[in-house]
VOVEXLUM-554494 format. One line per 3 residues: number of its first residue (from 1); for each residue x, y, z of C-alpha. Coordinates in nm, 3 decimals. Example, Ala and Ser with C-alpha at 12.3 -4.5 7.8 and 13.67 -1.06 7.14 Angstrom:
// VOVEXLUM-554494
1	1.230 -0.450 0.780 ~ 1.367 -0.106 0.714
// end
This chain:
// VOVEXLUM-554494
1	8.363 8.594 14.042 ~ 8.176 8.991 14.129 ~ 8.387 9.120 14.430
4	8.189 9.418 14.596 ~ 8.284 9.790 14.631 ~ 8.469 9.689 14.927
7	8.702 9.419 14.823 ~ 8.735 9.629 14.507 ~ 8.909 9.908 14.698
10	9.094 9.697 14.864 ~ 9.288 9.511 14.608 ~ 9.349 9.848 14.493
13	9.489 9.980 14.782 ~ 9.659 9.705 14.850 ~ 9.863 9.731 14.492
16	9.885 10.131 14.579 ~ 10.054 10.001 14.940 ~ 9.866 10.245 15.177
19	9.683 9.967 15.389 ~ 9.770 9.940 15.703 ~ 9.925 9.594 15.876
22	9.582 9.452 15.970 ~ 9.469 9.520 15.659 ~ 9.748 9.409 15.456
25	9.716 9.067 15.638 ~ 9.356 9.019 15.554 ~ 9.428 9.117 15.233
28	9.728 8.862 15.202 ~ 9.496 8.543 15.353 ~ 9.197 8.658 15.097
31	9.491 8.600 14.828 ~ 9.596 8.300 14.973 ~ 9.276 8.117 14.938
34	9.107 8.301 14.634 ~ 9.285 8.342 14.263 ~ 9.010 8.543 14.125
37	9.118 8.772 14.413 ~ 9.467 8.769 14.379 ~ 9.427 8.804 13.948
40	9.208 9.150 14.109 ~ 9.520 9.236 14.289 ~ 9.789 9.201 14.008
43	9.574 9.352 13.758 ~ 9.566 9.656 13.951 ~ 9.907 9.613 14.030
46	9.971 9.624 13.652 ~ 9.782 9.920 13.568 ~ 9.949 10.104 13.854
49	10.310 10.027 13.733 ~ 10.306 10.282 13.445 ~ 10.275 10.523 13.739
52	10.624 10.385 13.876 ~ 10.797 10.346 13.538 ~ 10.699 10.747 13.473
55	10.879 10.811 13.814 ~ 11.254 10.791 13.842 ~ 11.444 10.697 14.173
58	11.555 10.972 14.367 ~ 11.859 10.966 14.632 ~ 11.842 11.147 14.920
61	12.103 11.382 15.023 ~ 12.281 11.241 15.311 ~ 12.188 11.548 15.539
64	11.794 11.430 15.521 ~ 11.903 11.137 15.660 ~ 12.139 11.292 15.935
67	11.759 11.482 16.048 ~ 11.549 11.203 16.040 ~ 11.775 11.007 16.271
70	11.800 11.339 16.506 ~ 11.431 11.391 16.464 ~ 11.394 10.985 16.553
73	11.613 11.032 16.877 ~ 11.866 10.772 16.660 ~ 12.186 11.019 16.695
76	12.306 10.902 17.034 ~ 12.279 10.639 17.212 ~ 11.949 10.576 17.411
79	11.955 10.461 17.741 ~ 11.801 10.158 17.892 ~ 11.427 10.121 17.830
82	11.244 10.198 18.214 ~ 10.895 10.016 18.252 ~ 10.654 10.263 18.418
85	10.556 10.130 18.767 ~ 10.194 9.974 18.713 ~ 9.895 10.225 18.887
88	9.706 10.105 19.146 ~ 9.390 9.946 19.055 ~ 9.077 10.202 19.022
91	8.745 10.035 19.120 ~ 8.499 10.123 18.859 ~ 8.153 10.274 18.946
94	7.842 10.083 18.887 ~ 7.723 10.038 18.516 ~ 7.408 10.200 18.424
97	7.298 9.950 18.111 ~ 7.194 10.130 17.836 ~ 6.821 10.125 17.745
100	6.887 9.962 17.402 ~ 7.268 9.830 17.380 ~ 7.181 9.583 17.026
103	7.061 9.897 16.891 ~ 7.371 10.110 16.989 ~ 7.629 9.865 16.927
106	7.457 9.815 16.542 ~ 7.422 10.157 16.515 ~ 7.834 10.224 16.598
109	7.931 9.982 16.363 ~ 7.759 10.051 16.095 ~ 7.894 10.415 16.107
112	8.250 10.273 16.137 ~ 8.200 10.055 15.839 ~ 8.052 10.406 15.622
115	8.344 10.597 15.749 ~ 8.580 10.295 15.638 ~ 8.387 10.274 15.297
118	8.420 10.689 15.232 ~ 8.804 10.683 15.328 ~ 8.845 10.392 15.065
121	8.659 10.563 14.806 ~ 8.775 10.878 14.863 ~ 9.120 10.746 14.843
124	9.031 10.544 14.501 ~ 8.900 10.837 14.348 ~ 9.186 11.002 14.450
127	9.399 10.682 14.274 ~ 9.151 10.680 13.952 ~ 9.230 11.065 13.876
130	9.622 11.012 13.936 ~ 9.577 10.743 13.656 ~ 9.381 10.947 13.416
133	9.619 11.239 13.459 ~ 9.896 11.025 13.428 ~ 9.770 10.850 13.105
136	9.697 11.198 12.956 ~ 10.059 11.318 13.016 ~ 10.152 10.983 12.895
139	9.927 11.038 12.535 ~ 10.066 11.391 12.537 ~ 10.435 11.256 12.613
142	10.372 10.960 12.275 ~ 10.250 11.226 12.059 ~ 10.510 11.523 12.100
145	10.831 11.366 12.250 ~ 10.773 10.973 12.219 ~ 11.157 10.966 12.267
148	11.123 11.021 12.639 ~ 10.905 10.763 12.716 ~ 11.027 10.393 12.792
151	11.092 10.149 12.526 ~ 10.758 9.922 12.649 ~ 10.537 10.237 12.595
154	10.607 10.416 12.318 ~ 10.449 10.387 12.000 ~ 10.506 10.153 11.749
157	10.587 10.270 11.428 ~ 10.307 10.201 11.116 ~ 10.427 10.156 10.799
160	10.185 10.193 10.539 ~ 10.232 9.999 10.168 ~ 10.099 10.159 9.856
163	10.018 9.960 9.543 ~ 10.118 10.131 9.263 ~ 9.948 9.956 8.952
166	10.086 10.057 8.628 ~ 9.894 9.990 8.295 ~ 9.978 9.683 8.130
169	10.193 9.771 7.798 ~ 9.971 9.744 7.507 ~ 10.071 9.422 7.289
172	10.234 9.449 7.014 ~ 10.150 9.293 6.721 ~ 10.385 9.009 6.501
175	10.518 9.071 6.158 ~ 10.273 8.836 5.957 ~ 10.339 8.718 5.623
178	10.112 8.558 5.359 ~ 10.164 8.332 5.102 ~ 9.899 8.267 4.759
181	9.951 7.942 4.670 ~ 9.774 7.926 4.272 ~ 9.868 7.738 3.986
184	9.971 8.025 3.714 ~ 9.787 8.315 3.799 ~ 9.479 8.128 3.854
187	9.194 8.100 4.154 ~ 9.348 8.040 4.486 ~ 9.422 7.703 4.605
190	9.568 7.739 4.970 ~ 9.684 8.085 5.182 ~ 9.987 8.027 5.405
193	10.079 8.277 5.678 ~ 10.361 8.254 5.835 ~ 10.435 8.449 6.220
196	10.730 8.648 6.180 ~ 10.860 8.589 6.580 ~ 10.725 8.203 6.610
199	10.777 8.097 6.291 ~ 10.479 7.875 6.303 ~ 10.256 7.851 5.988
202	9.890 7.779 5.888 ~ 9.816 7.633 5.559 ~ 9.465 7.727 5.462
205	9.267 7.508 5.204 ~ 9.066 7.766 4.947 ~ 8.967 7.575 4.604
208	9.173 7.236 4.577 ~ 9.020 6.857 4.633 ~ 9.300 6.611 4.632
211	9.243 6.273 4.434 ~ 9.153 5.918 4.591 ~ 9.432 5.774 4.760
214	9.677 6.099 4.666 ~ 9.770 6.399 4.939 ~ 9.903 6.754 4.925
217	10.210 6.780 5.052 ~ 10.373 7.083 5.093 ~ 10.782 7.260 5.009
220	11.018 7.522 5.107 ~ 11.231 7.595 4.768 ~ 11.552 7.787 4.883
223	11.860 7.864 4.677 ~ 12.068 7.862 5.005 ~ 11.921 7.526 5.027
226	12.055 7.159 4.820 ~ 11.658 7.043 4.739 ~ 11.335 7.141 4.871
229	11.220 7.050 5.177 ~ 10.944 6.872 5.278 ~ 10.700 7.090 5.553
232	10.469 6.797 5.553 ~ 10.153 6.701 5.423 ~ 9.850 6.923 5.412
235	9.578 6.833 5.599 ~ 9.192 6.690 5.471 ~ 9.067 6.984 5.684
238	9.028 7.339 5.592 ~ 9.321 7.498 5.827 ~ 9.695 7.308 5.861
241	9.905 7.451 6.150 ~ 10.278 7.366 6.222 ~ 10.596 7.454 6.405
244	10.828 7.321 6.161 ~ 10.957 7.640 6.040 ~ 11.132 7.701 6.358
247	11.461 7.524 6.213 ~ 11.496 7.811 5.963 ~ 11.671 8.141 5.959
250	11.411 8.436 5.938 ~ 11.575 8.536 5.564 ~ 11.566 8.234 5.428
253	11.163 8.189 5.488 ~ 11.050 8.520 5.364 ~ 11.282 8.430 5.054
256	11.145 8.067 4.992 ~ 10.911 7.954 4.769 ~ 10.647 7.768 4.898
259	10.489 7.479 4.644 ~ 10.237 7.216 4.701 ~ 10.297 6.868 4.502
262	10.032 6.545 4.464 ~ 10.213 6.308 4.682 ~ 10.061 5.905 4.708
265	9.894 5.878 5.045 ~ 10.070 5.988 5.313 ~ 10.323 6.204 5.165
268	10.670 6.139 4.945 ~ 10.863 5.770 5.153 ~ 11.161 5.940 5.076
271	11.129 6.324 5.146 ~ 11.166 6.409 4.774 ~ 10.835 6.556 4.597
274	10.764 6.259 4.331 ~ 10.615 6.534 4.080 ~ 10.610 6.835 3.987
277	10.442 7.126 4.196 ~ 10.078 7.239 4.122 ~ 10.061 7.543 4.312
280	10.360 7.771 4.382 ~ 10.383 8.149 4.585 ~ 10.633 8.317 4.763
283	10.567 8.511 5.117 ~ 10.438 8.920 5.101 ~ 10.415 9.094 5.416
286	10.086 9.231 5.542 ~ 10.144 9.294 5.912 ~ 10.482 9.505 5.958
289	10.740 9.406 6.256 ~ 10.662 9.662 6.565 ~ 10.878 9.978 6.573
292	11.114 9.978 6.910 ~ 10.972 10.235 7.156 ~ 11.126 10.590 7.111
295	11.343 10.697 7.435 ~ 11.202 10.898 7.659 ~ 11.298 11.267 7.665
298	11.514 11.363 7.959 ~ 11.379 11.578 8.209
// end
């Protein structure tokens, strides 16, 4: 709801307490049967309270007290209260009437309702620049010494995060080792590499065509080990990758050799190579392992 000028300043100096009792009481009844009016009231009643939390209590010495009371007449005892006798009645002369009393009596009040107005705003201007002056001292008060200020008004601190990226590290690259699997110095018939850290291997078919109903199958040849092993059959498609190598120690794989046999379909029923092998190589590295970083000088 819009309140006027009027009941503006008056919720204002109601919540600043320098109304008189009339006042007050209209003020109170307003209240009592308007909520916009009294959420006017407590609003300003809010924004005046820094004023009072600024402001300590002060005691006064006990001598200020001892003058009031002797200033008041309150240091002795008063006597009995005497009613003055009542004058005698005074006949009042004849009334003239005015020659326009409307006009006068709407001309008086509308100059007591302007002087009314100008006290209120003059005394809300008065209330406005206390507030600004006391919200500059309090600004002043946050910036410089925010310790003296309550707990409810000073400043809260920021704390600011910073995201500090680093560069990934660059990768580093596997030891990789490759196998030429020929029969006696001849073309190439498969490449295996091998990943030095996984272990896993890739059989790659170059220049060999396995008969009907036969399959490559291919062995790891140890001397730490009783009989080759079987590391399964090759593939009808041009790359074979496994995992099986993961079961071996790193020494004993770059050590082996590798040999591919002709197997019946499906590979050797007993994993034991039924002939002899065709094609035969042993591992070569062509990727060294990557060097440990060198420590970092101290400063």
């Amino acid at each position: 709801m819009a309140y006027s000028e009027d009941h503006i300043a008056l919720a204002a100096e109601y919540a600043l307490g320098i109304l008189d009792a009339d006042e007050r009481a209209l003020v109170e009844t307003m209240m009592a049967g308007d909520q916009d009016f009294t959420a006017l009231v407590t609003a300003w009643e809010h924004k005046l309270g820094v004023l009072n939390q600024m402001v300590g209590s002060v005691e006064p010495r006990p001598e200020v007290w001892q003058k009031i009371r002797v200033a008041a007449g309150l240091s002795e005892t008063q006597p009995p209260m005497v009613l003055p006798e009542a004058p005698p009645p005074v006949v009042p002369p004849p009334v003239v009437a005015p020659p326009s009393p409307t006009a006068a009596v709407a001309d008086g009040s509308n100059v007591i309702r302007l002087a009314n107005r100008a006290r209120r705003w003059r005394q809300l201007a008065t209330l406005t620049t206390g507030i600004a002056a006391a919200l500059v001292a309090v600004i002043a008060v946050g910036v410089y010494r925010p310790d003296m200020l309550p707990d409810q008004l000073r400043p809260k601190p920021r704390t600011q995060v910073v995201a500090i990226r680093t560069p990934a590290a660059p990768a580093t690259p596997n030891a990789q080792y490759v196998a030429v699997l020929q029969k006696d110095g001849g073309s190439p018939a498969f490449i295996l590499t091998v990943d030095g850290v996984t272990k896993n291997f890739t059989v790659r078919r170059v220049d060999a065509a396995a008969e009907p109903g036969k399959s490559f199958e291919l062995w790891l040849i140890s001397d730490k080990l009783p009989q080759p092993r079987s590391l399964g059959v090759i593939g009808a498609g041009d790359f074979t990758a496994r995992p099986v190598l993961a079961s071996y120690d790193a020494d004993t794989i770059k050590a082996a050799t590798y040999a591919v046999t002709i197997e019946q379909a499906g590979g050797s029923p007993d994993g034991k190579p039924t002939s002899a092998p065709v094609f035969a190589g042993k591992l070569i590295e062509t990727v060294p392992p990557a060097a440990a970083p060198a420590p970092s000088p101290p400063r």
